[in-house]
C-alpha positions as CSV (number, residue, x, y, z in Angstrom):
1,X,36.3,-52.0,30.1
2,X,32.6,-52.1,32.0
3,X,34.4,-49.6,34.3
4,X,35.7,-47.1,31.6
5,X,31.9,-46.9,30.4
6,X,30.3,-46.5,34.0
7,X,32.4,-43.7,34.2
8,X,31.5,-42.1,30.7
9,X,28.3,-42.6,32.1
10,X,28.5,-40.6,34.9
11,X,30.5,-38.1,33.2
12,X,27.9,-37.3,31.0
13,X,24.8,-37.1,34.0
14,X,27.4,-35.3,35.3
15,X,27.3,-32.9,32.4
16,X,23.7,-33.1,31.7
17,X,22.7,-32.0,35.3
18,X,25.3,-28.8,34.7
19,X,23.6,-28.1,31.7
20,X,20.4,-28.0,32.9
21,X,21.1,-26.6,36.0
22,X,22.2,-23.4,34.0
23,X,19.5,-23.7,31.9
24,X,17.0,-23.0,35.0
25,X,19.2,-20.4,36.4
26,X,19.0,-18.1,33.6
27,X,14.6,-18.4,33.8
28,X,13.6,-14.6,34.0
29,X,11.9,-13.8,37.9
30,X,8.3,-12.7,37.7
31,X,8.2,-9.1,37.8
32,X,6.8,-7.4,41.0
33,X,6.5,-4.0,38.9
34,X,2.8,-2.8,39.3
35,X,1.7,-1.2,35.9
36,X,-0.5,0.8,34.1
37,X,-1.4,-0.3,30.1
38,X,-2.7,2.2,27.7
39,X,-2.9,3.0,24.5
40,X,-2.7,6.2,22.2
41,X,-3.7,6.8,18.4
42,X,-2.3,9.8,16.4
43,X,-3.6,11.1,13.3
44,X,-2.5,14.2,10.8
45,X,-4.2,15.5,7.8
46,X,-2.5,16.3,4.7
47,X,-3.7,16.5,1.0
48,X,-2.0,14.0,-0.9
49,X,1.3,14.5,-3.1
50,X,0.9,11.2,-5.4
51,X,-1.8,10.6,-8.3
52,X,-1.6,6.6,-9.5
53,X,-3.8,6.4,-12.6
54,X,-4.0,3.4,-14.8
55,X,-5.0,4.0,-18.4
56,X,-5.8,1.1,-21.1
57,X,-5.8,1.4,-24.9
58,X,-8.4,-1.0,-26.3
59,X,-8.5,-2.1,-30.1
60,X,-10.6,-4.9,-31.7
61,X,-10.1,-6.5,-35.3
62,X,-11.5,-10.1,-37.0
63,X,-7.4,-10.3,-37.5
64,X,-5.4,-10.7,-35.0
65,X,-2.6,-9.0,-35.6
66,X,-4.1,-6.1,-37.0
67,X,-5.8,-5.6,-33.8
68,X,-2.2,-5.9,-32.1
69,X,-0.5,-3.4,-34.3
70,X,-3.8,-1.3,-33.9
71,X,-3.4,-1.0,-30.0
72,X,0.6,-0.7,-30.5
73,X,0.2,2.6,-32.4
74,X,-2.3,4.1,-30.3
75,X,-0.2,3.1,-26.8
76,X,2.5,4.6,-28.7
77,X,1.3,7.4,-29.2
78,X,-0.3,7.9,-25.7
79,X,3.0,7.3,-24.1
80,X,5.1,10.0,-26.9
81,X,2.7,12.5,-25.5
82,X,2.7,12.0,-21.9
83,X,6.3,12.0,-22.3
84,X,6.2,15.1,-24.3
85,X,4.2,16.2,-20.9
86,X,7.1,16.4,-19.1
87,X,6.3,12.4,-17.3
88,X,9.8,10.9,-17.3
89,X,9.9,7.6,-18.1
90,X,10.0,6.0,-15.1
91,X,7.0,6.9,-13.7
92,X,5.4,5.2,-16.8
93,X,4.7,1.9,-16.7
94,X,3.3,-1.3,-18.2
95,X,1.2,-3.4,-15.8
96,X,-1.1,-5.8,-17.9
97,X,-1.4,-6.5,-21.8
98,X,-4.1,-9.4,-22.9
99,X,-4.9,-10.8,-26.3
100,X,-8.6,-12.1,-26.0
101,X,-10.6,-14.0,-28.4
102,X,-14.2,-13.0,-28.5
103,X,-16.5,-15.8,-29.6
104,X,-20.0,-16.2,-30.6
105,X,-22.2,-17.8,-28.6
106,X,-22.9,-21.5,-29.1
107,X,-25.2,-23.7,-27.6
108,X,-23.8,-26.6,-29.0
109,X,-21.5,-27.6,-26.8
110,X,-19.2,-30.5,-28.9
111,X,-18.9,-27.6,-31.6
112,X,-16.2,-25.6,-31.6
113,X,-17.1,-21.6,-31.3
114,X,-16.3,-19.2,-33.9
115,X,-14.0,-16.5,-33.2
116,X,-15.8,-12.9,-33.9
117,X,-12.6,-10.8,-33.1
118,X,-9.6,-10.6,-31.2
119,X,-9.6,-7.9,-28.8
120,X,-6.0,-6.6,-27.6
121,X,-5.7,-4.6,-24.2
122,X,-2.6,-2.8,-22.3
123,X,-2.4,-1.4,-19.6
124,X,0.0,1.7,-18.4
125,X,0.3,3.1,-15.1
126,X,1.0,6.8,-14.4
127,X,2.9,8.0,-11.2
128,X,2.3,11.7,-11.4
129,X,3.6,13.9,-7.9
130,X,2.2,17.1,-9.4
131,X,-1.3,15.8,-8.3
132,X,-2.7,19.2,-9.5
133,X,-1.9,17.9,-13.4
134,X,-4.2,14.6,-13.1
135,X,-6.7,16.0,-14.9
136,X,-5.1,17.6,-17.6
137,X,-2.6,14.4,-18.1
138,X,-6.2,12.4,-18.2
139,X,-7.4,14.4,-21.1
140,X,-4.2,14.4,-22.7
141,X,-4.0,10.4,-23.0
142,X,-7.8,10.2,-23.8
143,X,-7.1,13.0,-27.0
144,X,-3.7,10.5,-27.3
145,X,-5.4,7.1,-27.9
146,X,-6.2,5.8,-24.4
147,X,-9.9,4.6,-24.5
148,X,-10.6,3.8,-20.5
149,X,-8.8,5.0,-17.4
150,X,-9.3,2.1,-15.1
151,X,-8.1,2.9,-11.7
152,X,-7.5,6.6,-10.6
153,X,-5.9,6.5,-6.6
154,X,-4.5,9.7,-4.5
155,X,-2.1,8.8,-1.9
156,X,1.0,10.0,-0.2
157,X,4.5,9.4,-1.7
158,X,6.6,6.9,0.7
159,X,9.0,10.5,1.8
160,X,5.9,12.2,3.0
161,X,4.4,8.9,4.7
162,X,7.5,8.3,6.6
163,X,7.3,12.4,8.0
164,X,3.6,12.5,8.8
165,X,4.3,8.7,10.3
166,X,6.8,10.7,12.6
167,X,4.5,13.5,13.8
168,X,1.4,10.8,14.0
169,X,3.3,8.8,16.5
170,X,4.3,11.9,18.8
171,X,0.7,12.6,18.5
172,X,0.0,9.1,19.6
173,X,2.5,9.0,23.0
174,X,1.3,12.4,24.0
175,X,-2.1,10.7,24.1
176,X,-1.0,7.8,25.9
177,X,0.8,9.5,28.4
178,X,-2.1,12.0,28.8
179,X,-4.2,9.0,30.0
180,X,-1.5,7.4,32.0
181,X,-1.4,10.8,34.4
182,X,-4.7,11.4,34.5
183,X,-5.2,7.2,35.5
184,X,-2.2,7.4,37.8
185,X,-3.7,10.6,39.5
186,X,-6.8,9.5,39.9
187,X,-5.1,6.3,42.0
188,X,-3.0,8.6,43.8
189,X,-0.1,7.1,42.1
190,X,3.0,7.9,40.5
191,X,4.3,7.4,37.3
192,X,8.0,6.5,37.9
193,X,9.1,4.7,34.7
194,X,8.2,2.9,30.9
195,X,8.0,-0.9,30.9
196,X,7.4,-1.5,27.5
197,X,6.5,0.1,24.4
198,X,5.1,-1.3,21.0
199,X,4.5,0.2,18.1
200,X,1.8,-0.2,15.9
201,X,1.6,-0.3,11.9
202,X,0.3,3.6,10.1
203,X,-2.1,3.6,8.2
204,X,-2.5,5.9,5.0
205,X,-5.7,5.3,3.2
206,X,-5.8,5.5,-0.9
207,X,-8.6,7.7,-2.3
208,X,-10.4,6.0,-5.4
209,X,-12.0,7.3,-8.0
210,X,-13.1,4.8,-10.7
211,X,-15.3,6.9,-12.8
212,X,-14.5,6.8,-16.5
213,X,-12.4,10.1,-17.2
214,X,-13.5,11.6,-21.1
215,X,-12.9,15.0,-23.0
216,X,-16.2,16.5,-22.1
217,X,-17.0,19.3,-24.7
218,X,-19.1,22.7,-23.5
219,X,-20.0,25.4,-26.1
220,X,-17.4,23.7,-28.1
221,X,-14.8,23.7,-26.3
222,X,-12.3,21.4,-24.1
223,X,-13.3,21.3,-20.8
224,X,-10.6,19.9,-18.9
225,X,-11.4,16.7,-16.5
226,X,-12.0,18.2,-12.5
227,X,-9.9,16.2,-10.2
228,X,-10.8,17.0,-6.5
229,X,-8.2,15.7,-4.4
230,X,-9.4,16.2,-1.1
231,X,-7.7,15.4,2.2
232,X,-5.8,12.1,3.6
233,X,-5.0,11.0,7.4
234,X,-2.5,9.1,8.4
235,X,-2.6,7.7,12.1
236,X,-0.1,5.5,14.1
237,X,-0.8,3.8,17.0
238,X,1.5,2.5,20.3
239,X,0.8,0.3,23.7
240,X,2.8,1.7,26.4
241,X,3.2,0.1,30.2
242,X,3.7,2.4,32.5
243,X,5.5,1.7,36.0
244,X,3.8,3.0,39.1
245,X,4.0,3.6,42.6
């Protein structure tokens, strides 16, 4: 019996020390490669094709649900005529809707406050491509029922981030390798190879405008609300080693 388990024993140092033997063969040899790390950032400049504008209808009333139905009617009808606009419906959408009670102050603080009103707030988003219609969509859900446009942002729609993402990156080697020959040549080396690449994330800045958008009125008249888009840049960046002799 003892010598059944000596040998069980040694079978498995036996087994072990292959084991670990392979497990030290397979360690990766340092790299005698001598290399050249740089860097490269590419940017374009486009004018963007999205317009992300959140409006709110805000109602108040001493009754609750007054104030609800209220706001419900005036949403309503905000979202009838944006629809009537030619905005499908899935580029509308709900993204907050609060019932709050407003209470007078009290200084007394074991006494329950009395409620002044309720006031009811929602919230609707508007993903509009044609970014040349912000404005007039903006006037359209103020003359609607929309009381405040809270958040107004111009960006890029995620087809035209992923193209100008393409054409920033090829902007980005060129200037990496730019810098790599003129390194290289100043060593009197030669660039014989790539070691390694890595990619960095884009970036594609959202332009804000939080200004409260109203119908503005001259000589009588609707004056519809100017919307300068502007321009956008989106850059990419990469790390590239570059092999030398």
């Amino acid at each position: 019996m003892r010598g059944k388990i000596a040998f069980l024993g040694i079978a498995l140092m036996v087994l072990c020390a292959a084991v670990i033997g392979n497990v030290t063969a397979q360690l990766p040899e340092e790299s005698n490669d001598k290399l050249i790390h740089v860097s490269g950032t590419g940017k374009v400049t486009t004018t963007p094709d999205l317009a992300i504008i959140v409006l709110s209808v805000e109602t108040e009333n001493a009754d609750a649900k007054i104030a609800q139905q209220q706001n419900a009617q005036k949403m309503d009808a905000v979202v009838s005529a944006l629809k009537g606009a030619g905005i499908p419906a899935k580029d509308l959408r709900t993204t907050g809707y609060t019932i709050i009670p407003v209470t007078e102050q009290n200084d007394k603080p074991l006494v329950s406050a009395k409620i002044r009103f309720y006031r009811v707030i929602n919230n609707l988003e508007v993903r509009l491509d044609a970014v040349d219609r912000t404005g007039e969509i903006i006037d359209l859900a103020v003359a609607s029922g929309a009381n405040r446009v809270d958040r107004l942002s111009l960006t890029l729609s995620d087809a035209k981030q992923q193209e100008l993402r393409s054409e920033a990156l090829t902007a980005a080697v060129a200037q990496a390798q730019g810098d790599a020959d003129a390194v290289a040549a100043a060593l009197g080396k030669t660039i014989i190879d790539v070691k390694e690449v890595n990619v960095g994330n884009s970036y594609v800045p959202m332009l804000y405008d939080n200004r409260y958008a109203a119908m503005e009125k001259a000589g009588g008249a609707a004056v519809p609300t100017p919307i300068e888009v502007g321009e956008i840049d989106v850059t990419a960046s990469v790390s590239i080693a570059y092999v030398i002799t």
